[in-house]
VEXKOL-854237 format. One record per residue: residue number from 1; x, y, z of N, C-alpha, C, CB in turn. Coordinates in steps of 0.2 Angstrom, whole numbers. Glycine has a CB too. Example, Ala and Ser with C-alpha at 12.3 -4.5 7.8 and 13.67 -1.06 7.14 Angstrom:
% residues 2
PT, nr, n_c1, n_c2, n_c3, ca_c1, ca_c2, ca_c3, c_c1, c_c2, c_c3, cb_c1, cb_c2, cb_c3
PT, 1, 66, -28, 39, 62, -22, 39, 66, -16, 39, 57, -22, 45
PT, 2, 64, -11, 35, 68, -5, 36, 64, 0, 39, 70, -3, 29
***
This chain:
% residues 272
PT, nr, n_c1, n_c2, n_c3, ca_c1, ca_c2, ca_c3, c_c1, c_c2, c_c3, cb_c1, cb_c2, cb_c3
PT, 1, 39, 5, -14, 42, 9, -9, 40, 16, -10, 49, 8, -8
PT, 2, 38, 20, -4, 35, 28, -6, 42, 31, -5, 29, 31, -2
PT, 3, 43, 36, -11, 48, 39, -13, 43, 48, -8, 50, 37, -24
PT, 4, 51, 50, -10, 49, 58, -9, 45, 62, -11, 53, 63, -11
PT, 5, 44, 60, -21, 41, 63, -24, 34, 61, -21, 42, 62, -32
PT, 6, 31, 54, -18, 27, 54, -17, 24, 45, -22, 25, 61, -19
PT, 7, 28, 44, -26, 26, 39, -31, 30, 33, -30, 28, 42, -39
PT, 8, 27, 27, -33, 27, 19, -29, 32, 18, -35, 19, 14, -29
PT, 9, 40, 13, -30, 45, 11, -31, 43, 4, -33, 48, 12, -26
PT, 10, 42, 1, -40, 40, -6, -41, 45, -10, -41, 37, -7, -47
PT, 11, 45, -16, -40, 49, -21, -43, 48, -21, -51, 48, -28, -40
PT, 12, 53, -26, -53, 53, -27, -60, 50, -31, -61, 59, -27, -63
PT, 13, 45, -29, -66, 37, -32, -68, 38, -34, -72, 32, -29, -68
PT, 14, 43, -37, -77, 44, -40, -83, 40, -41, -88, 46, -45, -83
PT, 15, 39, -41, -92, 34, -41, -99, 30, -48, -97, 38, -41, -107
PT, 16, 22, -45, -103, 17, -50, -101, 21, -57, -102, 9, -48, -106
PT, 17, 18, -64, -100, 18, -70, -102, 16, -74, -96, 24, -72, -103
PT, 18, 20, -82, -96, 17, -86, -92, 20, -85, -86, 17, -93, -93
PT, 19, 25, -81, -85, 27, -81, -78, 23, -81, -73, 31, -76, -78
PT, 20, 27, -83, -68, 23, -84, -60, 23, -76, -57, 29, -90, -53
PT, 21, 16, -74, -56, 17, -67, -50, 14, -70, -44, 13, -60, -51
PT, 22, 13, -76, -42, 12, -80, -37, 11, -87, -36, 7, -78, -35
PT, 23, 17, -89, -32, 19, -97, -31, 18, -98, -25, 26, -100, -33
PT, 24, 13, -103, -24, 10, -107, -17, 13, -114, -17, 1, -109, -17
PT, 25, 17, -117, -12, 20, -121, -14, 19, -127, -6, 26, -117, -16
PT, 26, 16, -132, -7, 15, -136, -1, 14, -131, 7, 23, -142, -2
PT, 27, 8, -128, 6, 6, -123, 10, 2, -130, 14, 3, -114, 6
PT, 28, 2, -128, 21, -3, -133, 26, -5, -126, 33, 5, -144, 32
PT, 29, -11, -128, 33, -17, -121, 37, -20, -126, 40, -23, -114, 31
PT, 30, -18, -124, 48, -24, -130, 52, -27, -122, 57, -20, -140, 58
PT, 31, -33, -123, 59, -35, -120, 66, -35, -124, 70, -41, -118, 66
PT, 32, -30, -125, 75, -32, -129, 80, -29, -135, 78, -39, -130, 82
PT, 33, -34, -144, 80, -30, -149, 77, -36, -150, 69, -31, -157, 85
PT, 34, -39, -144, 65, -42, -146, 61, -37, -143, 53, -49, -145, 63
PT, 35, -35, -149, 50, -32, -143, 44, -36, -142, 39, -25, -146, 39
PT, 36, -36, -137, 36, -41, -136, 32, -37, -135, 24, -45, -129, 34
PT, 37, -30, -135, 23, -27, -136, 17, -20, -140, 22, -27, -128, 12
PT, 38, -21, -143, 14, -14, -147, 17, -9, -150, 10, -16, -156, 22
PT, 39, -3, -147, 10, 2, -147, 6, -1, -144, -1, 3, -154, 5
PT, 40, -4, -137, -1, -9, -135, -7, -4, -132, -11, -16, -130, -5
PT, 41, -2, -132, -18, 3, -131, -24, -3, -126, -29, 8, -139, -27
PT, 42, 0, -120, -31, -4, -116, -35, 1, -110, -39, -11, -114, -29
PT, 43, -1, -109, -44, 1, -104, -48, -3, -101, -52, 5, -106, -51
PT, 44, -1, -94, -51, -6, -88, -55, 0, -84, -60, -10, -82, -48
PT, 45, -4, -85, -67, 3, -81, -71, 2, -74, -71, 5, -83, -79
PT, 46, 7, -72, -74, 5, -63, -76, 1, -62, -82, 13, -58, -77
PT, 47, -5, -57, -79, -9, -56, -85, -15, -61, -88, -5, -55, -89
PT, 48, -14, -66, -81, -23, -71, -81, -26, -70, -78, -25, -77, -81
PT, 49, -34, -71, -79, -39, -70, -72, -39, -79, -72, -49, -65, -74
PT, 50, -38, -79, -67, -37, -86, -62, -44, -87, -58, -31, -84, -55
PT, 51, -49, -91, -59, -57, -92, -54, -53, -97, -51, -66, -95, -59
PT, 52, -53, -98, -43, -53, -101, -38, -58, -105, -35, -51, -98, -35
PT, 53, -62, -109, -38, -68, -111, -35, -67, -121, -29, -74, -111, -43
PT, 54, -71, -120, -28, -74, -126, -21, -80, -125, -19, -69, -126, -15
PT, 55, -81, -132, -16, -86, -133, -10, -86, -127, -6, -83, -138, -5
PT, 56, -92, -126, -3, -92, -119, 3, -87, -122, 9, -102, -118, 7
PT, 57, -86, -119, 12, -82, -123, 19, -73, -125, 17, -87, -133, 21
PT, 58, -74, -126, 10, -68, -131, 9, -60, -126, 8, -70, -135, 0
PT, 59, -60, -121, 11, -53, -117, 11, -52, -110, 6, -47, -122, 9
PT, 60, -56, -110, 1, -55, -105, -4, -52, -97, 0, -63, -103, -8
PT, 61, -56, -95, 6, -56, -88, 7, -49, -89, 13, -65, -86, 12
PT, 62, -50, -96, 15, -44, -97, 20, -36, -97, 16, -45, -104, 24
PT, 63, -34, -97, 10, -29, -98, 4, -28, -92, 3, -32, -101, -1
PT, 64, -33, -88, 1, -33, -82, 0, -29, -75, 7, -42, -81, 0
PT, 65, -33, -78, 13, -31, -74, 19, -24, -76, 22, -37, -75, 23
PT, 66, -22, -83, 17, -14, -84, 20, -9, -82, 15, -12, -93, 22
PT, 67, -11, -81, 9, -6, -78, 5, -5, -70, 8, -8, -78, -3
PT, 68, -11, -67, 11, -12, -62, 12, -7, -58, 20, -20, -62, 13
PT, 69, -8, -64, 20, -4, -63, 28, -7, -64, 34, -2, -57, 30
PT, 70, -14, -62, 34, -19, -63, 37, -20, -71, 42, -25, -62, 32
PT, 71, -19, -76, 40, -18, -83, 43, -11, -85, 43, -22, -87, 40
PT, 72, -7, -90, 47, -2, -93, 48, -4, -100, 44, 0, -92, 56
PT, 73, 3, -100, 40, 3, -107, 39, 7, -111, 44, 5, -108, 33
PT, 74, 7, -116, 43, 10, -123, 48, 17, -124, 41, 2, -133, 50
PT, 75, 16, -124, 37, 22, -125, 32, 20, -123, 25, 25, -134, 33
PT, 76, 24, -125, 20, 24, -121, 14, 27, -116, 12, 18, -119, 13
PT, 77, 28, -114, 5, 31, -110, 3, 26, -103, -1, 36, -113, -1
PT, 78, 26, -96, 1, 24, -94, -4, 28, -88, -7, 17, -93, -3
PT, 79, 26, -87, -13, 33, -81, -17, 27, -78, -22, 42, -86, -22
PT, 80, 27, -71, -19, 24, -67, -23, 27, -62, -26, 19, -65, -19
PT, 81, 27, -62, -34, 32, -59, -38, 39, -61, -36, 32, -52, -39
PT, 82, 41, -67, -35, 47, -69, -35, 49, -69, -30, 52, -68, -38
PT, 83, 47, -64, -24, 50, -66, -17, 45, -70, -11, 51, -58, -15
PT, 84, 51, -74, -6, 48, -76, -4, 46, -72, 1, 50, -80, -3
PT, 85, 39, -74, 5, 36, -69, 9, 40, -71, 18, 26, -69, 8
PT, 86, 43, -77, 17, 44, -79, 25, 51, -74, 26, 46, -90, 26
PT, 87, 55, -74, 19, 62, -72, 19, 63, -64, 19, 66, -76, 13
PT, 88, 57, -59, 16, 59, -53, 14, 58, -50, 18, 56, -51, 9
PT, 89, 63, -44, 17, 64, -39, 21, 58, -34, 23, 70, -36, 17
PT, 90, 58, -29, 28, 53, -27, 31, 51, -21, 22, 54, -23, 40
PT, 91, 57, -19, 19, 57, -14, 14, 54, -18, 8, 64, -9, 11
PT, 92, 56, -25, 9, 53, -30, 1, 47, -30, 4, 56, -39, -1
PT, 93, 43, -30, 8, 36, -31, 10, 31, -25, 7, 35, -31, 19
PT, 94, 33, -21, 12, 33, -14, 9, 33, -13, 3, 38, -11, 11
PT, 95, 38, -14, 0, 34, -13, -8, 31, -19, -13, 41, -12, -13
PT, 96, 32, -24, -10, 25, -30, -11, 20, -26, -10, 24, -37, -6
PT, 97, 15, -23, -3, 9, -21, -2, 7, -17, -8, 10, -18, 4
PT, 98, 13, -15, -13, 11, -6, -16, 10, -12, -23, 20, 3, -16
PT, 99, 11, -18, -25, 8, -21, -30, 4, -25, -31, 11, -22, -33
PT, 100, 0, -24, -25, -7, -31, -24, -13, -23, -22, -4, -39, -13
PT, 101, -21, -27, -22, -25, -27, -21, -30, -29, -19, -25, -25, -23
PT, 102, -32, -28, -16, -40, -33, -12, -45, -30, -11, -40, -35, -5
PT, 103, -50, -36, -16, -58, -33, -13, -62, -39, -10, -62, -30, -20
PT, 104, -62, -37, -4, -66, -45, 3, -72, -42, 1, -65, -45, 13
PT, 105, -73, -47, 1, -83, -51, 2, -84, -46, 6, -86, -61, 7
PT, 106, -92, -44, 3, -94, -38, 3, -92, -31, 4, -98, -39, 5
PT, 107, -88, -31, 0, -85, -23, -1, -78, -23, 6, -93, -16, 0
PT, 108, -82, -25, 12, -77, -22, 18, -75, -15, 18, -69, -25, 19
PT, 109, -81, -7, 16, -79, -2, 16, -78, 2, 23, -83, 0, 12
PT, 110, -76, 5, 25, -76, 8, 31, -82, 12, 31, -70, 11, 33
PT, 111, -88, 12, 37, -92, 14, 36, -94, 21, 40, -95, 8, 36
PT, 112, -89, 23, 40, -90, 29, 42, -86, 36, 38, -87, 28, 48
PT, 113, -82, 33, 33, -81, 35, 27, -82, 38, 20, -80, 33, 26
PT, 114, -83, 43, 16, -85, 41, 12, -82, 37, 6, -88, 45, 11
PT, 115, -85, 35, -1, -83, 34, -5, -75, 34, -9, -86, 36, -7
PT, 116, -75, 42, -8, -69, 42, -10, -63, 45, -4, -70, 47, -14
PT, 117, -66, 44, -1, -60, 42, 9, -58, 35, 11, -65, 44, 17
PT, 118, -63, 31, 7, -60, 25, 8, -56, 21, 1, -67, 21, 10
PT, 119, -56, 26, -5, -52, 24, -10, -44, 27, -9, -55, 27, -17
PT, 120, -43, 33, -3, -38, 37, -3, -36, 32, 4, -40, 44, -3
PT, 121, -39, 29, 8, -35, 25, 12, -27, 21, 12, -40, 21, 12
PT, 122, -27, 17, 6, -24, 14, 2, -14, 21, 2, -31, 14, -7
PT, 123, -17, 25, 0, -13, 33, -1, -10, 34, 4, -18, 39, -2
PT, 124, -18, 36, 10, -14, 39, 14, -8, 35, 18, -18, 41, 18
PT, 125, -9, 28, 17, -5, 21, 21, 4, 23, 17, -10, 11, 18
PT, 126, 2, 21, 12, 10, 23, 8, 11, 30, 4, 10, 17, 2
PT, 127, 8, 33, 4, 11, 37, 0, 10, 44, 4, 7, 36, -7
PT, 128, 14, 50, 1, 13, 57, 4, 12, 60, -1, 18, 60, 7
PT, 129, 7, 61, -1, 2, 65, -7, -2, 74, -6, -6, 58, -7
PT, 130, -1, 75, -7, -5, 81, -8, -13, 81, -5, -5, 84, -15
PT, 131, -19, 83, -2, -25, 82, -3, -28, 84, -10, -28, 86, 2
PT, 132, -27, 89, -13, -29, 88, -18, -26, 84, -23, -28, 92, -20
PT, 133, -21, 83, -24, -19, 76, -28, -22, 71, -26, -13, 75, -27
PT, 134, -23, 68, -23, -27, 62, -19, -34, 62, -20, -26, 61, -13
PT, 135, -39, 69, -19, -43, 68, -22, -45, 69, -30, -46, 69, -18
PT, 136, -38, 71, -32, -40, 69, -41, -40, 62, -42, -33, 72, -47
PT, 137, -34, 58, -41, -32, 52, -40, -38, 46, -38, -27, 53, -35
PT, 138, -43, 49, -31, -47, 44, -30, -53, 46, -37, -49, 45, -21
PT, 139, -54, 50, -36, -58, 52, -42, -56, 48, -49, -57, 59, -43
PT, 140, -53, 47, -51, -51, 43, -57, -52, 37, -57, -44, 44, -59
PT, 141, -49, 33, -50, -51, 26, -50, -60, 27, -47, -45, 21, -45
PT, 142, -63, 32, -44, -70, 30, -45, -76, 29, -50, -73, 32, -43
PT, 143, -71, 35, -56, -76, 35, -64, -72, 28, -66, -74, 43, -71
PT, 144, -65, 26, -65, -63, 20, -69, -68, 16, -67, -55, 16, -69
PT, 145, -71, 13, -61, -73, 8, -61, -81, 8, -60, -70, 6, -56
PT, 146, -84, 15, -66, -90, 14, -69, -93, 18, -63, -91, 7, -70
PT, 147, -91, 21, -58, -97, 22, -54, -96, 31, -57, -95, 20, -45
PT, 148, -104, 34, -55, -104, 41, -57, -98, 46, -55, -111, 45, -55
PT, 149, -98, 51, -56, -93, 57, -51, -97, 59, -44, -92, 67, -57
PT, 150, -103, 58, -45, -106, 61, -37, -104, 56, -32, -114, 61, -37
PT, 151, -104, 49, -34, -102, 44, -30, -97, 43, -23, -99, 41, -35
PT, 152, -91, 48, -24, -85, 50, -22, -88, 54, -13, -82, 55, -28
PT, 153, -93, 57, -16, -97, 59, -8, -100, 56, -5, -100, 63, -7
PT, 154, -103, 52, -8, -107, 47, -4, -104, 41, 1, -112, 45, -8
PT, 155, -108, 39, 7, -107, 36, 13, -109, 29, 9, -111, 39, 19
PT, 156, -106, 23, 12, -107, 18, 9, -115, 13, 11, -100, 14, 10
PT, 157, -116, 18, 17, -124, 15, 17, -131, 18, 14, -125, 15, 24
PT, 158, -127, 23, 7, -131, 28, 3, -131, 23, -6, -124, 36, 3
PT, 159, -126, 19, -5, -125, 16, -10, -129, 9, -13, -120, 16, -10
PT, 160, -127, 6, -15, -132, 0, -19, -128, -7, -18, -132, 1, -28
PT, 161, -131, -11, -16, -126, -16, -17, -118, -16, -23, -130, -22, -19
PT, 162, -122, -17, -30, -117, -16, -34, -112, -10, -35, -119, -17, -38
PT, 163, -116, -4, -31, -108, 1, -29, -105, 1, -25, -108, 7, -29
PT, 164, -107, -4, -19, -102, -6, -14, -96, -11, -18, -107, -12, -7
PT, 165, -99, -13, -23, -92, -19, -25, -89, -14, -30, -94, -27, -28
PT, 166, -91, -10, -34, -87, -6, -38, -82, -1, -35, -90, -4, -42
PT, 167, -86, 1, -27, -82, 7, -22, -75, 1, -21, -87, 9, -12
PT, 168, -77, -5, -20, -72, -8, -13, -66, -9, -21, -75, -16, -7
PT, 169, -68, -11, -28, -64, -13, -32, -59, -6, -34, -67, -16, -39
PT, 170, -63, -2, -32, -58, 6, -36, -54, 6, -28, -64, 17, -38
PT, 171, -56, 6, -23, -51, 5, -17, -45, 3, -19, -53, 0, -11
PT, 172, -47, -4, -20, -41, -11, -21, -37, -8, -29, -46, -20, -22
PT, 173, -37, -4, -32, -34, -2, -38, -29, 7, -37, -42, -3, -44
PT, 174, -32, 8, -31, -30, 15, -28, -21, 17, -32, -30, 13, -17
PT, 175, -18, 11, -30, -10, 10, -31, -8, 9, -35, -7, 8, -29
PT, 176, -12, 9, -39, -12, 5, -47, -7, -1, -48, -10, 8, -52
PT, 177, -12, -6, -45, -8, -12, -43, -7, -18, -49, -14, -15, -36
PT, 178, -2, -23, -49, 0, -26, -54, -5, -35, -53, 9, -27, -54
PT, 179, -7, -34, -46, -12, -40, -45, -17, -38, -42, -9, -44, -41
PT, 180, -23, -41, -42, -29, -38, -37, -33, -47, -36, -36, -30, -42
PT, 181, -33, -46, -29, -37, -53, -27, -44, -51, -26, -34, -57, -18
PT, 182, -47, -55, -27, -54, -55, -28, -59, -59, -26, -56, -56, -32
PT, 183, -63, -58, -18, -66, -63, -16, -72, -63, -16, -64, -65, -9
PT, 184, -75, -66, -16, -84, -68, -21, -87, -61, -22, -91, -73, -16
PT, 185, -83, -59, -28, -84, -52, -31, -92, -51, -31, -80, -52, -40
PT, 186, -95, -56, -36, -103, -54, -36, -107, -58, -36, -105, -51, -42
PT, 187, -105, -59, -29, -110, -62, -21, -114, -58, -19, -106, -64, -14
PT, 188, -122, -58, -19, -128, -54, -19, -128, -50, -23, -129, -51, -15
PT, 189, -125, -50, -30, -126, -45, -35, -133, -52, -38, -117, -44, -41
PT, 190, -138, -48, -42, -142, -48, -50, -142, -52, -54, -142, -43, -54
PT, 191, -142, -58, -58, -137, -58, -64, -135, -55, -70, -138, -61, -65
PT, 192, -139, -47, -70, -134, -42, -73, -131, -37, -70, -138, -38, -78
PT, 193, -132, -39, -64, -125, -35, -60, -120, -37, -60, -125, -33, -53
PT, 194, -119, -44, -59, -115, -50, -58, -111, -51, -67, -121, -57, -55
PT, 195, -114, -48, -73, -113, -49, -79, -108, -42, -79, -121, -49, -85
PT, 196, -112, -37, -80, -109, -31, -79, -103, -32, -75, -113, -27, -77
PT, 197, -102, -33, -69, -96, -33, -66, -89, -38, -67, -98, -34, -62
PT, 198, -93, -42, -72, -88, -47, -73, -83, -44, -80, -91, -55, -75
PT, 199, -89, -42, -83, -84, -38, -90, -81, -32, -87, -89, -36, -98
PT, 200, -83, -28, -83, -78, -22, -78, -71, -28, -77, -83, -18, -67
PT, 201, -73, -32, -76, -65, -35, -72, -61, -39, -80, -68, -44, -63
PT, 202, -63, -38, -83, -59, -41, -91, -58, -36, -94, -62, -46, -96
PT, 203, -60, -29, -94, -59, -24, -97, -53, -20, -93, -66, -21, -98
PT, 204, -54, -22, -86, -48, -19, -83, -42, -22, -85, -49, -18, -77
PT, 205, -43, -28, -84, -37, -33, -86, -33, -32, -91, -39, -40, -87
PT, 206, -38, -31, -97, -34, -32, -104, -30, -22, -104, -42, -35, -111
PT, 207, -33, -18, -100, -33, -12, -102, -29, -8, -97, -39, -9, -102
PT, 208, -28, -11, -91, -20, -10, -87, -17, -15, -85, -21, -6, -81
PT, 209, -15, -22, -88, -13, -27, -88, -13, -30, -83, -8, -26, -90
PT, 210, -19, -30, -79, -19, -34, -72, -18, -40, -74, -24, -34, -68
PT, 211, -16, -43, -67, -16, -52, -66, -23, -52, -60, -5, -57, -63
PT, 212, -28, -57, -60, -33, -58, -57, -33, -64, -54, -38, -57, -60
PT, 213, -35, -65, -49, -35, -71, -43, -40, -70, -40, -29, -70, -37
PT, 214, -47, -73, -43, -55, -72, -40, -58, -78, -38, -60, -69, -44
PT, 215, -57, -76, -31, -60, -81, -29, -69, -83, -29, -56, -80, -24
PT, 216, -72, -88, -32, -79, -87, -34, -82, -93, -33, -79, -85, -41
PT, 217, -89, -94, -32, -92, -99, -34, -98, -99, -40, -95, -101, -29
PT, 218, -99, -93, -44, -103, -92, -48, -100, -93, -55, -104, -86, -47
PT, 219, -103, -97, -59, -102, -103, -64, -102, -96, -71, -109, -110, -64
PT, 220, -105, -92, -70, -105, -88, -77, -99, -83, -76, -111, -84, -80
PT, 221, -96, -79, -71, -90, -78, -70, -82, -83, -73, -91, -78, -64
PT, 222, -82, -91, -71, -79, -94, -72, -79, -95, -80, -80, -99, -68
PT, 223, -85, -96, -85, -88, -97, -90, -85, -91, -94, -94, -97, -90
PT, 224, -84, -87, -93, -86, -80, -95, -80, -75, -96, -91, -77, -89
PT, 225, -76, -75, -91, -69, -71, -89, -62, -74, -86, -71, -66, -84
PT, 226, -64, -82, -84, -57, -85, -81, -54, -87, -88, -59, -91, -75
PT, 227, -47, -86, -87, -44, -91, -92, -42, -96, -90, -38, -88, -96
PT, 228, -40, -96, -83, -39, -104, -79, -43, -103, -75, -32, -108, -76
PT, 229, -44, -110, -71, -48, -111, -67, -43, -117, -62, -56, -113, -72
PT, 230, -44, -114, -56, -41, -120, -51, -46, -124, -46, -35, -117, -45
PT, 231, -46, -129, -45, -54, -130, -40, -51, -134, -33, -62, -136, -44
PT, 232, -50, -130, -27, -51, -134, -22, -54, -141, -19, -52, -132, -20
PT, 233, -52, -146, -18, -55, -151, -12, -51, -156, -9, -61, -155, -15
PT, 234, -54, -156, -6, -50, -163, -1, -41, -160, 4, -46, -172, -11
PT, 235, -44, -154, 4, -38, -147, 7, -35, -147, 0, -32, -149, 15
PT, 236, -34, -148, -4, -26, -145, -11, -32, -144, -16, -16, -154, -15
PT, 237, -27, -144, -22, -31, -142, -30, -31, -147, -31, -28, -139, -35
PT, 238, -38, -151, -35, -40, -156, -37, -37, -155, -45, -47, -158, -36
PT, 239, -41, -150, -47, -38, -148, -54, -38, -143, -58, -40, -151, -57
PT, 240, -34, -140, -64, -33, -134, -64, -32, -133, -72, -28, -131, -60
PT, 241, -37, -128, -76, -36, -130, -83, -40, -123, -83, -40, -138, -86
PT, 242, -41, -126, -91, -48, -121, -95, -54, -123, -92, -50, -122, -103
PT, 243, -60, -119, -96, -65, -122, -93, -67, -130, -97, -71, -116, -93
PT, 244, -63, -131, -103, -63, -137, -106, -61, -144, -104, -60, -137, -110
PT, 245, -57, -142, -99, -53, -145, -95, -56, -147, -88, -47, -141, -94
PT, 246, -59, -142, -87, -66, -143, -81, -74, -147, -82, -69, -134, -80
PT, 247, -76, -146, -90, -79, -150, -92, -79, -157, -94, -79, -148, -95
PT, 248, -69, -158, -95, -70, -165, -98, -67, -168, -90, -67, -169, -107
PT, 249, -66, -167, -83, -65, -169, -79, -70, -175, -77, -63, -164, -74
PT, 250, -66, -178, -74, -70, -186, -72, -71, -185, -63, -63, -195, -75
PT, 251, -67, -180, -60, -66, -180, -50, -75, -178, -50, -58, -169, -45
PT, 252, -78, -183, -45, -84, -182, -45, -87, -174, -43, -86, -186, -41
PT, 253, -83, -170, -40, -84, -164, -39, -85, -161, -42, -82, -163, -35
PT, 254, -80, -161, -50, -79, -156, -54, -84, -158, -59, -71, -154, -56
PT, 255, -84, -164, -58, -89, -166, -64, -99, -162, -61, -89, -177, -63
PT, 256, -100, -163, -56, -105, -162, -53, -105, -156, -54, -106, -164, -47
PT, 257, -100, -151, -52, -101, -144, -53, -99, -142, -60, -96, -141, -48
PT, 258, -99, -143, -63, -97, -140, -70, -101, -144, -74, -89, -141, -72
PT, 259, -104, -151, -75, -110, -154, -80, -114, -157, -76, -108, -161, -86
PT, 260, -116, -152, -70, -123, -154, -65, -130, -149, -71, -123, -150, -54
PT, 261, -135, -149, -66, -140, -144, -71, -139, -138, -70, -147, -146, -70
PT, 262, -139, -134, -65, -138, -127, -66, -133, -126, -71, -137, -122, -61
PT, 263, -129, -128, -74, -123, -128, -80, -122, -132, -86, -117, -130, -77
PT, 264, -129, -135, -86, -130, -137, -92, -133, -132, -98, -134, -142, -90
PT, 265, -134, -126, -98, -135, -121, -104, -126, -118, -103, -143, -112, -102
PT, 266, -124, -117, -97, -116, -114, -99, -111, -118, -104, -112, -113, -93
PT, 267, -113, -127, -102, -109, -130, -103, -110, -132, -112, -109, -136, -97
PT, 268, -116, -131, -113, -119, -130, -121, -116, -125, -123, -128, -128, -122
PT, 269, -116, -120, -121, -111, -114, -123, -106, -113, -126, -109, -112, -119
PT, 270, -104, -119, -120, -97, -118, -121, -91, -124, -128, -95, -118, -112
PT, 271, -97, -129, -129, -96, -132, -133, -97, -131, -139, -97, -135, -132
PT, 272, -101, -124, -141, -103, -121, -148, -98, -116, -150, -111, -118, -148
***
């Protein structure tokens, strides 16, 4: 909640562990007469990067946009840091907004913005800040997130694919947020942009205690930086482990995706 000074009122964030900062609980999403999740149960603890992966089509982004608010569910429970979102007050919302982050498939920068106008967005929404203070502020999270100091002035049709996704992560970090969701972070990235960005996202984690919720279909991300892994199909969670646990699954889907052939050098990998 934005106080006078200017600075974000947190709930109590309780020390790292397995706790829940987000419970999904027999959640059902239809459009129309089609459901696209049904009865889906999911938990994200504090202080893990969570990979969400599935089938294309199969609900990841739609899971994502109903925790968010963005879609209606038909039924389910969800409680993000301990509150429920059906039951809380317009001020509990309100200070939920100030301990989450988001970064949508492909960046979603405002394109008429620059760089560091669209990191201050976040600001101007909750907070009463000074201009200069805000552009110290946005400045900090655009060097944290690896991009140069010149960056900050540039328009986002000036930039690189991969500085669209590091602009939109320093956005989503603006508030210095205790969660940050993450939807196909490095989708049309390189695979050393896609490398690089995945260790930005474990080096932030370990280094301002985020909890991560990324949603992905890119197997060396999952390999690489998830400590659990949940996989969608058949609308709910088929199953949810390590990647050890993803390996020795028998559901044809996870088996296909995890010991098909583009994952056969990870899956070597990951057994050595």
């Amino acid at each position: 909640m934005p106080q006078q000074d200017g600075t974000i009122e947190h709930l109590n964030g309780g020390p790292p562990g397995d706790d829940v900062v987000l419970s999904v609980r027999d959640v059902t999403v239809a459009f129309g007469n089609k459901k696209i999740l049904k009865k889906l149960s999911l938990d994200v603890r504090r202080g893990e990067i969570l990979g969400f992966v599935g089938a294309s089509g199969a609900g990841k982004s739609v899971l994502l946009r109903t925790v968010l608010g963005l879609n209606r569910k038909q039924s389910g429970t969800i409680k993000l840091f301990g509150v429920d979102l059906d039951k809380a007050s317009e001020r509990e919302r309100l200070r939920l907004d100030t301990r989450y982050g988001v970064l949508f498939q492909q960046g979603a920068l405002f394109s008429a913005l620059t760089v560091q106008e669209n990191v201050q967005v976040p600001m101007r929404e909750y907070l009463d800040l000074p201009k200069k203070l805000m552009d110290e502020l946005a400045q900090i999270k655009i060097e944290l997130v690896g991009l140069p100091r010149d960056a900050g002035a540039k328009f986002p049709s000036e930039l690189s694919g991969g500085m669209i996704k590091r602009a939109a992560l320093a956005r989503a970090l603006a508030l210095d947020p205790d969660l940050i969701f993450l939807d196909e972070p490095t989708s049309g990235l390189d695979p050393i942009g896609a490398a690089e960005f995945d260790e930005l996202i474990s080096k932030l984690r370990d280094t301002l205690g985020l909890t991560v919720y990324m949603v992905t279909h890119d197997l060396d991300s999952l390999f690489s930086v998830c400590d659990r892994i949940a996989v969608l199909g058949d609308k709910r969670v088929l199953v949810e482990g390590t990647v050890k646990d993803m390996l020795a699954s028998e559901e044809p889907w996870v088996k296909s995706y995890f010991r098909g052939k583009r994952a056969r050098q990870l899956d070597l990998a990951a057994r050595h």
